[in-house]
TIDO-397381 format. One record per residue (C-alpha): x, y, z; residue in three letters. Coordinates in steps of 0.2 Angstrom, whole numbers, padded with zeros to 4 digits, always signed. Layout:
% residues N
XYZALA
...
END
This chain:
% residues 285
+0000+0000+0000UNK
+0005+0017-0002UNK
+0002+0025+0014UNK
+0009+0006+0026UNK
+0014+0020+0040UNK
-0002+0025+0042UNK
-0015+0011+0038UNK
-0003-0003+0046UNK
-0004+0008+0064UNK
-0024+0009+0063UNK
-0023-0010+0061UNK
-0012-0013+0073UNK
-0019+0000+0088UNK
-0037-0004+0085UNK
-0034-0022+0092UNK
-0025-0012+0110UNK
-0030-0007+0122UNK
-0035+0012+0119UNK
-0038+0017+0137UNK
-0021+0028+0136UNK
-0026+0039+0120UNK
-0033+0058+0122UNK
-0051+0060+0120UNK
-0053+0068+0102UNK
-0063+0081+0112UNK
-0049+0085+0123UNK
-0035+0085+0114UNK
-0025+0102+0119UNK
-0025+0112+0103UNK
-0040+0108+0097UNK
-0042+0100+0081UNK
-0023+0098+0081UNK
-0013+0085+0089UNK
+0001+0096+0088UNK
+0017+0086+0093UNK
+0035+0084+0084UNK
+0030+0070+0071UNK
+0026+0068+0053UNK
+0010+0078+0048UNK
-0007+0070+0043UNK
-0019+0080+0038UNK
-0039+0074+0037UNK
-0051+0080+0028UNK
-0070+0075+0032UNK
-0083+0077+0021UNK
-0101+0081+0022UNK
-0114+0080+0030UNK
-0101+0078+0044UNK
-0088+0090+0051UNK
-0074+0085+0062UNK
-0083+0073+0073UNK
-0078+0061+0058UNK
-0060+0061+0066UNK
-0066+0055+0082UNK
-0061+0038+0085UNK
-0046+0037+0071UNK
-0040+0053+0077UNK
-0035+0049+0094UNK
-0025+0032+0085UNK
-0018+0039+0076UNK
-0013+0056+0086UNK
-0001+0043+0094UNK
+0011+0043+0079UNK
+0007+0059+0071UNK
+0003+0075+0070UNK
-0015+0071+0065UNK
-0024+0089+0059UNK
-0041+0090+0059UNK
-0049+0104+0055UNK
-0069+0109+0051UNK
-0071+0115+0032UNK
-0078+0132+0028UNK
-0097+0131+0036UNK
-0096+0116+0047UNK
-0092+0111+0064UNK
-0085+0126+0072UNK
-0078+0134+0056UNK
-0085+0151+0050UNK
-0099+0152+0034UNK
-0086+0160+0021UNK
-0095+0177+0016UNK
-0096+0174-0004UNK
-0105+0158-0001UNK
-0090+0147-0011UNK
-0092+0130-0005UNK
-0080+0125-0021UNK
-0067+0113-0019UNK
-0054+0123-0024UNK
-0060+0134-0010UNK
-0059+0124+0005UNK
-0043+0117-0004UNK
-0037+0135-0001UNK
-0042+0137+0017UNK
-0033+0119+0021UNK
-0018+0125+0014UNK
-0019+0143+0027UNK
-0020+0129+0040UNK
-0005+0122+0036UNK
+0004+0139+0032UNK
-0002+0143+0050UNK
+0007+0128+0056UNK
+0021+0130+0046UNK
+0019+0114+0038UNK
+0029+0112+0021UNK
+0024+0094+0018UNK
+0010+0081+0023UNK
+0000+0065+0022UNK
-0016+0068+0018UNK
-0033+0054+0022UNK
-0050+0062+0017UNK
-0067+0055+0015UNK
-0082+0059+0005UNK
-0081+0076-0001UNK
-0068+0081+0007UNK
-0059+0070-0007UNK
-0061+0085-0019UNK
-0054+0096-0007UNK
-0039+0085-0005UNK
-0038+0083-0022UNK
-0038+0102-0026UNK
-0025+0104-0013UNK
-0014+0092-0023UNK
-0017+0098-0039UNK
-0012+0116-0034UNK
+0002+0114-0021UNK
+0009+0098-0026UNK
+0025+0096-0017UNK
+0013+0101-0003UNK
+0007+0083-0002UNK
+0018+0069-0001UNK
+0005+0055-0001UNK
-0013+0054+0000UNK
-0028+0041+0004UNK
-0045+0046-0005UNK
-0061+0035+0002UNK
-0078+0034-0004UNK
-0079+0048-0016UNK
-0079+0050-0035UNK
-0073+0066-0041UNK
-0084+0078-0053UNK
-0080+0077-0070UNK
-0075+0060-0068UNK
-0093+0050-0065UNK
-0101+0063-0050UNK
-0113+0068-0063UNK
-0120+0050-0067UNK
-0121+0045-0051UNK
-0131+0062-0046UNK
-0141+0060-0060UNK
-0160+0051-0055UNK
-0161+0036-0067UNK
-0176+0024-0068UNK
-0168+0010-0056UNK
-0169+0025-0042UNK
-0179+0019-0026UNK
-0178+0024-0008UNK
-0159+0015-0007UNK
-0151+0026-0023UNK
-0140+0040-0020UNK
-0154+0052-0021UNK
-0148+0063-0008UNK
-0135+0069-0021UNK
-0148+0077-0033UNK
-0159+0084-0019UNK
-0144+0095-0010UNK
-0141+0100-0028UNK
-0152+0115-0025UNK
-0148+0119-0008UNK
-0162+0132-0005UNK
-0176+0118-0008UNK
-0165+0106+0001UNK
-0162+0119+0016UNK
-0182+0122+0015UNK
-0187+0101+0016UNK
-0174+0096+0029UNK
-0176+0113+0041UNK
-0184+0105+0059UNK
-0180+0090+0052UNK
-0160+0087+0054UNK
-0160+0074+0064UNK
-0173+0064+0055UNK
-0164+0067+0039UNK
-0146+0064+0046UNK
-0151+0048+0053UNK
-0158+0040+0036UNK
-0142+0046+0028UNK
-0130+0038+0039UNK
-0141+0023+0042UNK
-0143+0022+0023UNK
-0124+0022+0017UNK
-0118+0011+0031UNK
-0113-0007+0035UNK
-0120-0011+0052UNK
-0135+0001+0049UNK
-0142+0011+0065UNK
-0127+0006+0078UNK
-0115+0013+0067UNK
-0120+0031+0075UNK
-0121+0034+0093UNK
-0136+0044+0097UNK
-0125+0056+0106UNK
-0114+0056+0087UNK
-0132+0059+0077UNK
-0137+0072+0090UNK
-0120+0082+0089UNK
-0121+0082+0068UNK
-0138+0086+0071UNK
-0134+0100+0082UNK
-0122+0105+0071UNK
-0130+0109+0057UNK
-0146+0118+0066UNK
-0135+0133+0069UNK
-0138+0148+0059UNK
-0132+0147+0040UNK
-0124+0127+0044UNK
-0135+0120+0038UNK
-0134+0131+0018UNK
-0114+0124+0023UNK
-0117+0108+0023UNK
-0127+0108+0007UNK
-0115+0119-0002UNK
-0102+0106-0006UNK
-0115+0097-0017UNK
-0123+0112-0023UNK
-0125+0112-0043UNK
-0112+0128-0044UNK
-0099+0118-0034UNK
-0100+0105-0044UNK
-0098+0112-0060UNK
-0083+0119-0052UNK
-0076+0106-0046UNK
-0079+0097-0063UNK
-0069+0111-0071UNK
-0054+0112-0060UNK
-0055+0092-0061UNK
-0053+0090-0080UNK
-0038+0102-0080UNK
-0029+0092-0067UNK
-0031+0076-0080UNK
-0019+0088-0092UNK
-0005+0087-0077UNK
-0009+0069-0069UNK
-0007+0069-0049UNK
+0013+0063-0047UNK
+0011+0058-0029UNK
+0007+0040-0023UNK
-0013+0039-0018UNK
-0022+0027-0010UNK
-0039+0024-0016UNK
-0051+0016-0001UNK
-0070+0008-0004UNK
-0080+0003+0011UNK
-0084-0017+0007UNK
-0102-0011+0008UNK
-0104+0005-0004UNK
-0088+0009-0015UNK
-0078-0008-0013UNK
-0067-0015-0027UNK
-0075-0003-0040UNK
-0064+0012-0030UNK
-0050+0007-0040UNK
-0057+0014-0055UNK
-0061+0031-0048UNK
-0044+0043-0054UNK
-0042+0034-0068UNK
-0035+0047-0079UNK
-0031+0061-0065UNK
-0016+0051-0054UNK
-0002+0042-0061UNK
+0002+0031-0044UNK
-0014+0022-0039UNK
-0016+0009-0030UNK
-0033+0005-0022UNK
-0039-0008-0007UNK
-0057-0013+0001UNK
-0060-0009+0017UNK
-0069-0024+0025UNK
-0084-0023+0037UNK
-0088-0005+0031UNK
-0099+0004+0022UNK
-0097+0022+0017UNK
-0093+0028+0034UNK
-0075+0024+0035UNK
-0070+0033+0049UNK
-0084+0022+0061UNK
END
């Protein structure tokens, strides 16, 4: 595999005994285990935030310096002002993280959308990232489009929820009141081991999350027609200039699975790609 450091230590800890690692809460500088070891930077996607990280982060905190920040509109990040929920966007506001830290290189895992942002961050700060995981995501440009589209096999278990947060101010209308109701068919849809793969106390904190004023626009903004088609464009482009560094590609064996492999064809030169077993698309739970 390309990133053995890093999946061969979550392999390893999650069969110890964890009662030494620092609660993700708790951790001193926030989202940032900050300590004198080789960066790794993670990128959630949506309709999570941060809370992603929670039971990875602490594992692998013991072996790096495991950054975890809240893209622009969720968890406790800010609602950016011009409303740019772009990829390249949030790409940008990783790579002030990093600046802030003074971080010149780094590992990067993300999931879901925050694969597109990842990628972005590659594609314009190459020497940036030395290697990156992607997991359960495929990228605009490159079969989002036909996966969002509603075809005539669609029923209640499609991936509908892509074309309804397409338009983010009917989705925003429908799911306002409702967040928890909507949060909890999405995670329980897309999952392995259905309704135990979220706590309540999890749901509730998403939930909670995106009930604050203007989060819950930021988490429909990633999916938003217009960020698409951004991200579609910047995509394309980066198929001219091929990603150069080593990437894992990672499919829960429940959503994604063997067919991950296939997902940056034609935009990375050094893929290799690996199912993770007993999951679905929630990696990180």
């Amino acid at each position: 595999m390309h990133l053995p450091q890093t999946l061969g230590l979550v392999a390893s800890l999650l069969i110890a005994p964890c009662l030494s690692l620092t609660n993700f809460d708790q951790w001193e500088h926030g989202r940032v285990a900050l300590k004198d070891r080789t960066p790794l930077l993670l990128v959630h996607g949506s309709p999570q935030h941060s809370l992603t990280w929670r039971i990875m982060g602490p594992i692998l905190a013991e072996n790096f310096t495991a950054i975890a920040p809240d893209n622009r509109g969720a968890g406790d990040s800010s609602i950016p002002p011009d409303s740019d929920y772009s990829a390249a966007a949030s790409a940008a506001d990783l790579k002030g993280v990093l600046d802030f830290l003074n971080i010149t290189e780094t590992y990067v895992f993300s999931h879901d959308k925050g694969v597109g942002m990842a990628a972005a961050l590659a594609a314009e700060h190459p020497s940036l990232v030395k290697r990156a995981s992607f997991s359960e995501y495929i990228l605009p440009g490159f079969g989002y489009e036909a996966a969002s589209a509603p075809a005539p096999f669609w029923d209640l278990w499609a991936n509908w929820q892509l074309a309804f947060c397409s338009v983010p101010d009917a989705a925003e209308f429908l799911i306002r009141g409702r967040e928890t109701d909507v949060l909890s068919w999405w995670f329980y849809h897309c999952s392995y081991s259905g309704v135990e793969s979220f706590s309540e106390e999890t749901l509730n904190r998403y939930a909670t999350s995106i009930s604050k004023p203007g989060f819950l626009r930021g988490m429909l903004g990633p999916f938003s027609t217009q960020s698409v088609r951004a991200d579609a464009a910047l995509f394309k482009g980066t198929a001219e200039h091929p990603l150069d560094m080593p990437i894992l590609m990672l499919g829960g064996e429940a959503c994604f699975g063997a067919a991950a492999g296939q997902v940056l064809a034609g935009i990375a030169a050094k893929v290799e790609a690996d199912v993770v077993p007993k999951a679905g698309h929630w990696i990180g739970e």
